[in-house]
N, C-alpha and C positions, 0 to 999 in steps of 0.2 A: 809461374804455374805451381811448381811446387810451394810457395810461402800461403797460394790461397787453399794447395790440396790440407795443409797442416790448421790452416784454419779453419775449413768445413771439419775436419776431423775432431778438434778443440769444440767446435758447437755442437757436433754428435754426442763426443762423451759427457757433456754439460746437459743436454734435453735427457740423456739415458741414465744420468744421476740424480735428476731433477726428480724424475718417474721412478726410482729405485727407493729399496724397503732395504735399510739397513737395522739390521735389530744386536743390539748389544745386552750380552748377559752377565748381568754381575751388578751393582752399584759399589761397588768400595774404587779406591782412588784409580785405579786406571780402567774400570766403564764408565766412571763419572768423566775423565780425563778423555777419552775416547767419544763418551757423547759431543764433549764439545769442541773437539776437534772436528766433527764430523759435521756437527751445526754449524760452525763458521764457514764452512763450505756448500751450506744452504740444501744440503743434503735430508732426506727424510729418517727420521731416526726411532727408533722405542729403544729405551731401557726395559728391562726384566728382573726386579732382585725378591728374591724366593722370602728375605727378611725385610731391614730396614737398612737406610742407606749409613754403609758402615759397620756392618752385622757382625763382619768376622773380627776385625778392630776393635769393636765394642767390646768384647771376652777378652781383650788383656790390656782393658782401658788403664789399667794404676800402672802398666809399663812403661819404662821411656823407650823411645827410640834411640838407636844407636849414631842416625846418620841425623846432620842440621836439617833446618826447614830447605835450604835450598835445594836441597837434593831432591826432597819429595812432591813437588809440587810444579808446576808447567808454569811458563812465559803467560801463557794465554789466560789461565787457572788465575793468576795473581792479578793480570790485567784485567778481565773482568770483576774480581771482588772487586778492586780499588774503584773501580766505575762506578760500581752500586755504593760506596761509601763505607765499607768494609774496613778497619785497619788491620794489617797481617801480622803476624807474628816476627822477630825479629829472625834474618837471613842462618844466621850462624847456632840459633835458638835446638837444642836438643829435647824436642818438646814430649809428654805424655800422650800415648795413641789416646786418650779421652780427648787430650788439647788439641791435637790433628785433627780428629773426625770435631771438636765444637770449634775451634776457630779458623779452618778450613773447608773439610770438606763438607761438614752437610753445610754451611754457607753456598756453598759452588752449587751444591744439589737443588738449592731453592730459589736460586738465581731465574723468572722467569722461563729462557730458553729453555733449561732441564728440567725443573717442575712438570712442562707442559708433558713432557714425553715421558716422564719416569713413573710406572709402577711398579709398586712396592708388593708384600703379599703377595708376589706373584712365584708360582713356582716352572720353571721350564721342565716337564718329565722327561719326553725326548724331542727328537730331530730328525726327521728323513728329507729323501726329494719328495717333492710334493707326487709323481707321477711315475719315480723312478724306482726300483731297488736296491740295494746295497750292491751288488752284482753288475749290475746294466753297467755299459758304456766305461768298464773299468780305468783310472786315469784319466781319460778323455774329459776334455773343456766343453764336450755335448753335455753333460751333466748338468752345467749350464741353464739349460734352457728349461730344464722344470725348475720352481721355485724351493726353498727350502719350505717344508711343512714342518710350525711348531706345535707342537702340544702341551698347553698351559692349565696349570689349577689354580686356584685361587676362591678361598673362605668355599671349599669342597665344589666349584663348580669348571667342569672344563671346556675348555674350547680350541681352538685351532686357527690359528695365524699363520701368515704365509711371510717371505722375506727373499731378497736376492742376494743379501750380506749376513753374515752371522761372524760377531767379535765372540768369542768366549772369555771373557772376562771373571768366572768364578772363583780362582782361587782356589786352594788345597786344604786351608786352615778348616777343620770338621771333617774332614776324611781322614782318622787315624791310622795310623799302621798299627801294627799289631805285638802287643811285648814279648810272645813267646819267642823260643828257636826257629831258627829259619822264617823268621816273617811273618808265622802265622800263631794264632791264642795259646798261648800255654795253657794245660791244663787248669780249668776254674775260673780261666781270667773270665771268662764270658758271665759265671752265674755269678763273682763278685763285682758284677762291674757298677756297682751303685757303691764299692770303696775304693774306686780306681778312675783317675783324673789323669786324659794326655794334654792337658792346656797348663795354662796359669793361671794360679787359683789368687784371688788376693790374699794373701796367706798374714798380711800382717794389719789388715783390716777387717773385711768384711767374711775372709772365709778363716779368720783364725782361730773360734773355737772349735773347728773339725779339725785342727793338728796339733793346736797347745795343751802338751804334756802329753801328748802319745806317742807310738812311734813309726815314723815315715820313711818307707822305701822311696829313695828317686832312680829314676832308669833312664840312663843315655849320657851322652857326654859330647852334647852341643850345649848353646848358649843357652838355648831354655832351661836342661836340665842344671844350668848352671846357675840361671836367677833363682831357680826354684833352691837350689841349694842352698846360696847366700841369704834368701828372707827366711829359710826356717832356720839359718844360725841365727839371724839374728832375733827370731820368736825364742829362740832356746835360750836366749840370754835372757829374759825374761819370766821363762816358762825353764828350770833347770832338767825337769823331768821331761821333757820333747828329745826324744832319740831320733838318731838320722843315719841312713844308710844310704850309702851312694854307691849302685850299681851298673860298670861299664865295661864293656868287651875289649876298653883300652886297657894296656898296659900299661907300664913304664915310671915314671917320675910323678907324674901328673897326670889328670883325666881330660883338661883340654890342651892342644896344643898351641902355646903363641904364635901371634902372627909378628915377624921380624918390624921391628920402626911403624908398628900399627898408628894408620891416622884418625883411626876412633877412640878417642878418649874413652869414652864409658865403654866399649867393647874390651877395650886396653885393660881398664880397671875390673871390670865381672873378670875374666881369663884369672887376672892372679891374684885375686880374692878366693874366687871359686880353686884355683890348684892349692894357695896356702891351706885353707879349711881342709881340702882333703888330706895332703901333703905333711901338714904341720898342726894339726888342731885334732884337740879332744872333743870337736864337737861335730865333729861328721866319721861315720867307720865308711871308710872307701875300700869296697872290693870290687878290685881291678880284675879283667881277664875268666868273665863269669856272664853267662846268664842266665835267665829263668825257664825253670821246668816247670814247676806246676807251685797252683794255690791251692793252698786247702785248707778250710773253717778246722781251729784250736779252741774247741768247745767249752775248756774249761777258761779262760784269759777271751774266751768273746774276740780272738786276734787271729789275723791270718797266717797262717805257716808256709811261709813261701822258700820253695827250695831253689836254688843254684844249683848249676854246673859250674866248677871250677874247668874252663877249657885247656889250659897246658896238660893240667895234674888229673884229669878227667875222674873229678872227686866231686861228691858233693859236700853242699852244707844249706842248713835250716838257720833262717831267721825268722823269729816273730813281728809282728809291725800290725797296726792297726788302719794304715792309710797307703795308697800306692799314685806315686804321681812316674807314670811313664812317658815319661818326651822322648817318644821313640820315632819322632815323625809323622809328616800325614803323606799323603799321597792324592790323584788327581780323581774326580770323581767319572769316569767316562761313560756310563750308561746311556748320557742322554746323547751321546753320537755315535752308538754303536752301529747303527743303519747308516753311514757315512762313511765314506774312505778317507780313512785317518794313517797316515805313516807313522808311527809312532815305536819310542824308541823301547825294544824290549825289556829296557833294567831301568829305565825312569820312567817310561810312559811321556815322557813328556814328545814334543814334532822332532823327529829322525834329524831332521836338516841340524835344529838346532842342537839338539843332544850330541852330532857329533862333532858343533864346533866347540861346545863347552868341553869336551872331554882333551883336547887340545888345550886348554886352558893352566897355564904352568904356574899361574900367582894363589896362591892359596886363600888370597885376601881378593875379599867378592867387590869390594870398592873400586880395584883396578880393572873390572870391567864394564863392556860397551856391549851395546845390541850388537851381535855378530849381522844386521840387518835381514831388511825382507824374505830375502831368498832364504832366509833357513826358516821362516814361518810358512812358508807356501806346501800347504796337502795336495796328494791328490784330486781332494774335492775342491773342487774349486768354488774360491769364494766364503771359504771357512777359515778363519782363523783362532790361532789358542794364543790370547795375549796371559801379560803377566806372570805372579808366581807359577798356576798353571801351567806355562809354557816349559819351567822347569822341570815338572813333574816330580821326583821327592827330590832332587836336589834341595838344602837350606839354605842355597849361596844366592838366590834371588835379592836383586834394590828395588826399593821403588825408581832409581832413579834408570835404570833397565827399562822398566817396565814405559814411563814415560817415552823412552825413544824408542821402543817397538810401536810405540799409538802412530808417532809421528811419522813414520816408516811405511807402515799397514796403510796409513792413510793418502799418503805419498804413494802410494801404488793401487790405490784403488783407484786413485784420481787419472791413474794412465789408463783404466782398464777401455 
């Protein structure tokens, strides 16, 4: 009796995912990774990506990645290119995010199955219950039972789609943080922000004559502000007139700190490249233990006068610069579920569950970890999930290779639902 009550139940959940509207937002590697997790499962699926598949990866195509292809990319991901006659990149291969997104992902995106479901130009504004309030049936699994109501643009026209699953797959990458004190614009950053850049610019290609022979503020003291450092030394070697100043709230020896026996080569090599140049080289002024108060137009040099606070010595100081590249972070965009019950953690924004297993986290090296699994992705709205970088909210310690085993987890539990 019981082997056939588990069987009627097995065919329940099967007709009720049969009839289910799962819609995934995002297209970069883990809603492409997640659609097709979800297709193999014979599941009904839409993609929704507000650009093109790969949008946010596109903006720092001349980057390498730091971690192999096998990190990045799914069992299933590889097994259906090689079906369609696809060759992949080699396993151990530390490829250019241009190379990822051309000889992976948009491959995977155009693979029949996702083609059919995927559009592009699509923008999601928000997300409610289709019947419900923010309010109603607070926690409760009754929530349930209206659908999710989306609301979509697309080439300015919109409309409204319903769903009983929502992956949030967007990512962080275009939601900046902000370079002033405490978080929020320093004075001016807002009216110069057509000379102020929080990404990576191809600095020794295509966006090099906006830096060769002027001079460039970097701000932060993560890895980005660290590429960005090491291709404007190396534009300066070229360009002797390119000044560089590197501004971090760190202290100490050095602006990043190593990771002990690190198993990322090229992470391994940016760290003490970027510390040497600050450290030991005439060609970067690092001021340590400072941030920015305000900007303001130096009318007669056309350059901007950006002042510091020295934070120990609570002193200031004026630098000139003609460019500003602030890698100060991005953060999560959350407007479009603000009608949704979201648990969400107050200093990352990213799901409570999982912000408080990451803070548990003692290896300072993002490699050595693992999805803390499902249960720390579960709201109390049911049936919403925040996969990927997203999920971290500004943490920068996100892999893709995380991200992959949140899909296959999420999916693994929708499948009991």
């Amino acid at each position: 009796m019981l082997e056939n009550e588990q069987i009627r139940l097995s065919q329940i959940r099967k007709f009720f995912m049969k009839h289910s509207q799962i819609t995934i937002l995002g297209a970069g590697p883990i809603g492409i990774e997640a659609a097709l997790a979800c297709l193999e499962r014979g599941w009904n699926v839409t993609i929704y990506e507000r650009g093109n598949v790969g949008e946010n990866l596109q903006k720092w195509g001349h980057v390498r990645l730091f971690s192999p292809f096998q990190l990045n990319h799914s069992p299933r991901g590889a097994r259906k290119l090689r079906e369609s006659g696809r060759t992949l990149p080699d396993e151990e291969a530390l490829l250019l995010s241009d190379e990822y997104i051309n000889e992976y992902l948009k491959p995977l995106s155009e693979i029949p199955e996702i083609a059919e479901v995927l559009e592009t130009q699509t923008t999601v504004r928000h997300i409610s219950r289709d019947m419900q309030l923010k309010g109603d049936h607070i926690g409760s699994e009754q929530r349930a039972d209206s659908p999710f109501r989306l609301l979509l643009e697309s080439e300015g026209i919109e409309k409204y789609v319903t769903a009983d699953f929502v992956l949030d797959c967007t990512g962080t990458f275009g939601n900046h943080n902000w370079l002033g004190r405490g978080g929020i614009p320093c004075l001016g950053e807002r009216k110069f922000a057509d000379r102020i850049r929080y990404d990576l610019p191809d600095l020794l290609n295509k966006d090099r004559q906006n830096y060769s022979g002027l001079a460039t503020l970097v701000v932060g003291s993560g890895y980005s502000a660290a590429t960005n450092i090491v291709s404007l030394a190396s534009l300066r070697q070229e360009a002797p007139s390119t000044t560089l100043y590197w501004v971090t709230r760190k202290t100490g020896d050095a602006p990043l700190t190593p990771i002990p026996e690190d198993a990322l080569p090229e992470r391994k090599q940016l760290t003490q490249r970027a510390n040497q140049l600050a450290s030991q080289s005439s060609d970067v002024n690092w001021i340590g233990g400072a941030v920015v108060d305000s900007i303001l137009a130096e009318p007669e040099s056309n350059q901007l006068k950006v002042t510091l606070v020295m934070t120990r010595e609570n002193t200031t100081r004026t630098i000139l610069v003609d460019r500003i590249l602030a890698n100060v972070g991005f953060h999560p965009e959350r407007s479009i579920y603000e009608e949704l019950q979201i648990h969400e953690c107050y200093a990352s924004h990213g799901p409570m569950k999982l912000a408080a297993a990451l803070m548990g986290e003692s290896s300072a090296d993002c490699l050595t970890q693992a999805s803390p699994g499902a249960s720390t992705l579960i709201n109390p709205e049911p049936n919403f999930f925040i996969l990927g970088s997203k999920s971290y909210g500004r943490s920068s310690r996100f892999l893709l290779k995380v991200g992959l085993e949140q899909v296959d987890q999420i999916v693994d539990l929708i499948a009991k639902k």
